[in-house]
Every structure is written in structure tokens, then in C-alpha cells.
N, C-alpha and C positions, 0 to 999 in steps of 0.2 A: 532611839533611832540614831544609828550613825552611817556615813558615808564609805562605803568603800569601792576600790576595784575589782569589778568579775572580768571573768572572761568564757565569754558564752563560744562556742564551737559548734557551727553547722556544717554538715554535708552539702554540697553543689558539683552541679552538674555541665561543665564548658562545653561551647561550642568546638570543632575542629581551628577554629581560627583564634579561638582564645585558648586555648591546647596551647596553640604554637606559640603564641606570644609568652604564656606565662613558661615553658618550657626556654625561649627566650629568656626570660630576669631570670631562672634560676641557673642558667647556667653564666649568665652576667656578673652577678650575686654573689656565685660561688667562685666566679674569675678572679673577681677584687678580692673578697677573700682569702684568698691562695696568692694573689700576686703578693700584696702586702704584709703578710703571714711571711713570707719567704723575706722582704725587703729588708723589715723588721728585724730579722733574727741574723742574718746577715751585719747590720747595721751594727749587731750587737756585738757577736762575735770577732767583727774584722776592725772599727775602731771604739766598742765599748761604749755607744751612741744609744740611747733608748730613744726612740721614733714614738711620738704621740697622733692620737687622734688626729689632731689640727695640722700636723707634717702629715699625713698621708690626706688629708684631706684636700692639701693644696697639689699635691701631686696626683691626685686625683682627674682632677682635668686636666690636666697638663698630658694623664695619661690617653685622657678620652679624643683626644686631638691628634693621635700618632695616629701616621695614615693604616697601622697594623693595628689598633685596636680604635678604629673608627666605630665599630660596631656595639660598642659600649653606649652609644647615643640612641639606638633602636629602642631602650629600653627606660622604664622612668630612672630620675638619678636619685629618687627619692628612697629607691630601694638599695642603688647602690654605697651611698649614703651608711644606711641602716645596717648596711654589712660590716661596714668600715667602723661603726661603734658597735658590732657583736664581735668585731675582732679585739675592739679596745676593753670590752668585759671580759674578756677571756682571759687577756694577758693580766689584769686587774685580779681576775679568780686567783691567777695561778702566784702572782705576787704575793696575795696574803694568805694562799696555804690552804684555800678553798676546792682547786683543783687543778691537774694534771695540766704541762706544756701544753698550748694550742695544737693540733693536728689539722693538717691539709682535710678539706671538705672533697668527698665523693662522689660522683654520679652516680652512684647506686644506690648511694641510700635515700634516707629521707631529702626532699627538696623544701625550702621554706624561705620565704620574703616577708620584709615587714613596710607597709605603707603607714605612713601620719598623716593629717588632716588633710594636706599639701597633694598627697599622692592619691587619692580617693574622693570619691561623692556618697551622701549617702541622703538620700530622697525618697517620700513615699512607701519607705520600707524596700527600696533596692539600694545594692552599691556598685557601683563603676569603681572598673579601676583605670587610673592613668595609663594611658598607650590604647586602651580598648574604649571598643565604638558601642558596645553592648553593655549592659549591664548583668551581672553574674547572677545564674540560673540554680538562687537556693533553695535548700528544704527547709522552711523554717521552721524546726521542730519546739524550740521554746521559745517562748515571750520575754522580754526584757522592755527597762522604760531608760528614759534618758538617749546621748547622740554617741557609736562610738567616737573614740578620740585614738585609735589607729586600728588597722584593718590586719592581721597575719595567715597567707596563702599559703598552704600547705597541699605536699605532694608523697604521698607514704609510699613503702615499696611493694604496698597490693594496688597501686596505680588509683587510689581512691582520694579524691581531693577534696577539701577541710578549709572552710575560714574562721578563723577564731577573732570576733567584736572586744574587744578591751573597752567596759564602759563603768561607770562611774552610777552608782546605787544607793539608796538609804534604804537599810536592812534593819527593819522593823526588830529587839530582844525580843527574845523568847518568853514568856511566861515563867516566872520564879518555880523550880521544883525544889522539891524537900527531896529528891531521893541524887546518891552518889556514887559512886561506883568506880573500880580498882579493875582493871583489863590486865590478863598474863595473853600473851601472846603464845600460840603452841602451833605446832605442826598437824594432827588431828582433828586437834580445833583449832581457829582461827582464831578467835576467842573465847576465854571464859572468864565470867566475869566474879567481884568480890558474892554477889548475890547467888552465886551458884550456878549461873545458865553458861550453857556451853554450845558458841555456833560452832557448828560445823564445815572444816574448811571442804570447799569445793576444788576437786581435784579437774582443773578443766585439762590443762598438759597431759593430764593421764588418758582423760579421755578420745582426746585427739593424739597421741601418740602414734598411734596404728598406724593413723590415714595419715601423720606428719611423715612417719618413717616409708611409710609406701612410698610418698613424693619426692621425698630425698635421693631413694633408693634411682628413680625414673629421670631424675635431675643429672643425678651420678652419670647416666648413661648416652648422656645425649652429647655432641657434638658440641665446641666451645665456637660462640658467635653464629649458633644456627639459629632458626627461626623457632624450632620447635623445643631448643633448651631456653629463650626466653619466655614460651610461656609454662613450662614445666616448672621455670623458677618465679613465674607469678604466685605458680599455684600454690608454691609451696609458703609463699609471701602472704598470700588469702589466708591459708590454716592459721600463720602466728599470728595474723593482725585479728581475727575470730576471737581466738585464745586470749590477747590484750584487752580486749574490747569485754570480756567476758569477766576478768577480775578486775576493770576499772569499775564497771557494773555492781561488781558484786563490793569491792570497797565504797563506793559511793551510799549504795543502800542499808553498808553496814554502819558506816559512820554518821552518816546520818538518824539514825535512830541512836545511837546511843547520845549524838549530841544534844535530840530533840528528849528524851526521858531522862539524863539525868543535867542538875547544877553543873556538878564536879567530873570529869573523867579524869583518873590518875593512868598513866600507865609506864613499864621500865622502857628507859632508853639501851638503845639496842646498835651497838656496831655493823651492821649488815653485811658493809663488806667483806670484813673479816669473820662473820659468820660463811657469808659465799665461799669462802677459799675450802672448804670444808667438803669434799668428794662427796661424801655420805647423805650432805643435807643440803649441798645447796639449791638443788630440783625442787624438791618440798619446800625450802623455804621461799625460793622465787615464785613459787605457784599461789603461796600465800599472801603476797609482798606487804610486809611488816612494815616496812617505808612508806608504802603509798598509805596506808592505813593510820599511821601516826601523823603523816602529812597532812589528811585531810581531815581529823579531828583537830588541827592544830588551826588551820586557819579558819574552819567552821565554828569554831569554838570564841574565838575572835568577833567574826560575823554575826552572832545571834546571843552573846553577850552571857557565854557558859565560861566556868575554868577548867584549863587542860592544863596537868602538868606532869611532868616524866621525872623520874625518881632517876639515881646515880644509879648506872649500870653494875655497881660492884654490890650493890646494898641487896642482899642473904636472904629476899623473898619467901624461896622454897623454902631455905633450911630451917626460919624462925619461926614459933609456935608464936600464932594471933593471939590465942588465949593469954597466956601468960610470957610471951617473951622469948619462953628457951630455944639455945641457939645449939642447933642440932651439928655434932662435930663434919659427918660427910652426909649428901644424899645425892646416889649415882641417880640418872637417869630410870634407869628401870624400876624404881621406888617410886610406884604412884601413890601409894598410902600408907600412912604412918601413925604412927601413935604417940604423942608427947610423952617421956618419960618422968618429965615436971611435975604435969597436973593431970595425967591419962587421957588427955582430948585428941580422939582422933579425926586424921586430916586428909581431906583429899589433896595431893601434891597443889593441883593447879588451881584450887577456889583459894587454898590458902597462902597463896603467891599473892592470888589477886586483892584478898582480904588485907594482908602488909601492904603490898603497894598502893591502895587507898589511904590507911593510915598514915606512909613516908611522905606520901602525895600531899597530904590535909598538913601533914605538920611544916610541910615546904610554903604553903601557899599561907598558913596563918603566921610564919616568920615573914613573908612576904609583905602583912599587910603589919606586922609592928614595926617594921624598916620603915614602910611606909608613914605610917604613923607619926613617928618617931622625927623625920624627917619634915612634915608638914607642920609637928610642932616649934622643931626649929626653925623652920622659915620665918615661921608667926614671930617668937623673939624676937628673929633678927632683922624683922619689917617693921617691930614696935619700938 
């Protein structure tokens, strides 16, 4: 049994007056944001000054008080707050090479606030939020135990709003299996695994292309700031968020089963981005998202007390024969099956990608545990 953070995510449904409010904190939210995002950088460029957290925090109120952004007070500051340390992770990402300069936040895209204990109630199975006289009108689709310990309002750009509970769980191990398993990641298939099964990726983008591109097309045509290109550009916002929701679905059920049948999942680590830049592939491989799949066998894996581990991107999968080792000099893409010229064992490309990367996998994770070993003995010395 161990302890961890979920984060469970429901659907709800505002009133007209809590509409206006939370449409209020996000564009508050997104003020601060933006103001200090600018202050910041400025700061830097003009006298080489890095502005911390605790500096825009103090100028924070200082800002709420101008009689031109009085209306910073309309809203909780608990949110406002929480903007001002998502600007401060951001700059923190991009310092250690995690990710890309801050960007100004949009009113078009997604909207999102984050409340802590401070900014919310949560009673009876409702939550209030601070500034509102109501309590927010959810779906509760799944059960969770324990109190959350911060509330996240979400506004997506099909106009469909989301609160995501951050709560704190003991998540019961899984039952001990004997069976292992090596995952190749492919375009046709989504997976197939060392045991020979091969899921089939589901082409959802494909299949809603038609009716994406009709939308587009009727988007294209309308008037910029009419009434009828807002909601031509809902609609077209409904199809992607469909399509999202359709392979988080389908990674969710996938990884899930392979966390729940086998011990071990091995699988290769995979550069995505730099597969994306790839004209040819990067459709099929978004449709499949390789990421989100290795994401959630990685923290599932965690949670229910299996090993996940990812082999060196460079390490010769396809080219090496499982049977006996041999290391095949090229194998283009269109060589789905082969024949060791070693010991005549023939192979299907993709079971015997997946066959190595179990073995790379195992032999990572049993170095793993003589480091380990190794390291618990010397403590012991050096305690005795």
C-alpha cells in the first residue's frame, strides 16, 4: 500500500452567474500572468535583474490598489496568487532546459485557475469556490476517498468546463504476475507486444477528417468577429476536443491492461518531437501519441507497484536477432520480415523489436537492483 497524488477530473455544469465570474478569474489570472511575464523580462534585458516569485508577489498588491487595475479584487487572490507561481515554474522549466521561453497566455485558448484549501470548500461531496454564493453543479462520474487539497477550473476551447480534485490515495500493489512483456511502438499498430499480440492503432483523426475539414472549410468563410464565425469556430473546437478525448480513452484502456497483466513492461524511449518534424509521419504518429502512452504506463506502473523501464533510443531492436544476437548490417522500413542469416530464425520486424527490448529492459532493471544492492551493503559497513 502506498500513498499517492491523483488527480481525478469531472465535468460541470455553471450557472449564468458563475459563467461570469469564473470567466472574471480567468481573464484576471491571465492579466497577472501577462503583466509579470512582461515585467520580468524586461527586468532582465534592461538591467540584468532576475525578478523572483516573492518580487512580483509584493508588487502584486501594490498592483491591486491602482485605481486602473482595481478590478483585480473582484476576483479570489488565491488564484491570482497561483498564476504568479505558474509563471515562476515556467521560468524555472525553461532555466534547466526543460522547456521553451515563457509565452504571453491567450484568450482563445484553453482557460485555467488553480484554487488551494484557502480558495475553496469542500462539503458533503460539493465544492464552492471563493467569490461564488453557489456551489458548483458536477458530474460525478468517478468515486475517489480522502479531502481534495486544491481544486483546478478548467475552460477548453469547445466551451466545456472541467474541474480537476488533486487528492492524496493509498493505492492498494497489484497481485505479483509471472508474465513480462517488451512493447515496439508502431504506426499500424499501436502496439505489439514481445508475446506477439498486436493492438491496433485506432485512426480517430482519419475518421473525423471529413467532417473536421468541412468545418474548417465554413470557418474559412465567415466574417472575422461575427457572430456566426464564433460558432463555426466552436464547432470546429467540438470535432478536436471529440478526437482528444477519443485517444486519451483509448491510451488509458490500453495501458492499463498491460500494467494490470504483466510485472515488467519494457519499452524504447522515443524523441517525439523530433519524430513530429517528419511531414510523412507526423499525423500517424499524433493520432497514435507514443507520449501519452509511455506517460501513463510510467506513473501507473509506480502506483500499483509493476516495473516500467525504457531502453536507450539508439539500442538496434529491429536489426538484432532475439535468438542468437546477430546484428543485422541495415533493415529499411519496408522489411517487415526477415530471416537471420546466424542461425535461420525467422522474424517478424515488430514481435522481434519487442522480444530485444524486454531483454534490454530486464537487463537495465536487474543492474539496477545490484547498484542497488551493492549500495545497501555499503551503508551497512559503514553504519557498523
Amino acid at each position: 500500500m502506498i500513498t499517492v497524488q491523483r488527480a481525478y477530473k469531472y465535468r460541470f455544469y455553471p450557472t449564468p452567474e458563475q459563467a461570469e465570474q469564473l470567466a472574471r478569474t480567468f481573464g484576471c489570472a491571465r492579466y497577472v500572468y501577462n503583466h509579470f511575464l512582461k515585467v520580468r523580462t524586461e527586468a532582465w534585458y534592461e538591467t540584468q535583474k532576475r525578478v523572483g516569485y516573492n518580487d512580483t508577489a509584493k508588487q502584486l498588491t501594490a498592483l491591486k490598489k491602482q485605481p486602473e487595475t482595481l478590478w483585480l479584487q473582484e476576483v479570489s487572490n488565491v488564484c491570482l496568487q497561483q498564476s504568479l507561481r505558474n509563471l515562476d515554474t515556467a521560468f524555472k522549466n525553461f532555466f534547466q532546459g526543460r522547456a521553451k521561453y515563457p509565452t504571453f497566455k491567450k484568450k482563445q485558448a484553453r482557460q485555467s485557475v488553480r484554487y488551494t484549501t484557502s480558495g475553496f470548500s469542500y462539503r458533503a461531496g460539493r465544492i464552492k469556490l471563493a467569490k461564488h454564493k453557489e456551489p458548483l453543479t458536477i458530474r460525478w462520474s468517478r468515486r475517489f476517498t480522502g479531502t481534495p487539497s486544491s481544486v483546478t477550473v478548467s475552460k477548453d476551447s469547445a466551451e466545456r468546463y472541467h474541474v480537476s480534485l488533486l487528492v492524496e490515495e493509498d493505492v492498494a500493489a497489484l497481485p505479483f504476475s509471472k508474465q513480462e512483456t517488451g512493447i515496439d511502438l508502431g504506426l499500424t499498430h499501436a502496439v505489439i507486444t514481445s508475446g506477439g499480440k498486436k493492438v491496433n492503432s485506432h485512426h480517430y483523426f482519419k475518421q473525423s477528417e471529413k467532417t473536421l475539414a468541412r468545418a474548417q472549410r465554413h470557418l474559412s468563410r465567415k466574417q472575422k468577429g461575427s457572430a456566426n464565425r464564433a460558432k463555426a469556430k466552436l464547432k470546429v473546437a467540438r470535432i478536436h476536443a471529440r478526437i482528444a478525448d477519443q485517444r486519451l480513452d483509448f491510451a488509458h484502456k490500453l495501458t492499463t491492461q498491460l500494467i494490470h497483466e504483466n510485472q515488467v513492461v519494457a519499452a524504447e524511449s522515443l524523441q517525439v518531437k523530433n519524430l513530429l518534424k517528419n511531414r510523412s509521419l507526423a499525423k500517424a504518429i499524433s493520432n497514435v501519441g507514443w507520449h501519452q502512452i509511455t506517460t501513463m504506463l510510467a506513473y501507473k506502473a509506480q502506483w500499483y507497484g509493476r516495473s516500467f523501464v525504457q531502453i536507450d533510443k539508439f539500442y538496434p531492436s529491429s536489426k538484432r536477432c532475439h535468438a542468437c544476437g546477430h546484428l543485422a548490417d541495415a533493415m529499411p522500413l519496408s522489411v517487415r520480415q526477415w530471416d537471420c542469416p546466424a542461425c535461420g530464425t525467422r522474424h517478424d520486424r515488430d514481435v522481434n523489436a519487442a522480444k530485444n527490448i524486454l531483454k534490454a529492459g530486464k537487463a537495465i532493471l536487474a543492474g539496477a537492483d545490484k547498484l542497488r544492492e551493492h549500495e545497501n551493503t555499503t551503508a551497512g559497513h559503514a553504519g557498523g
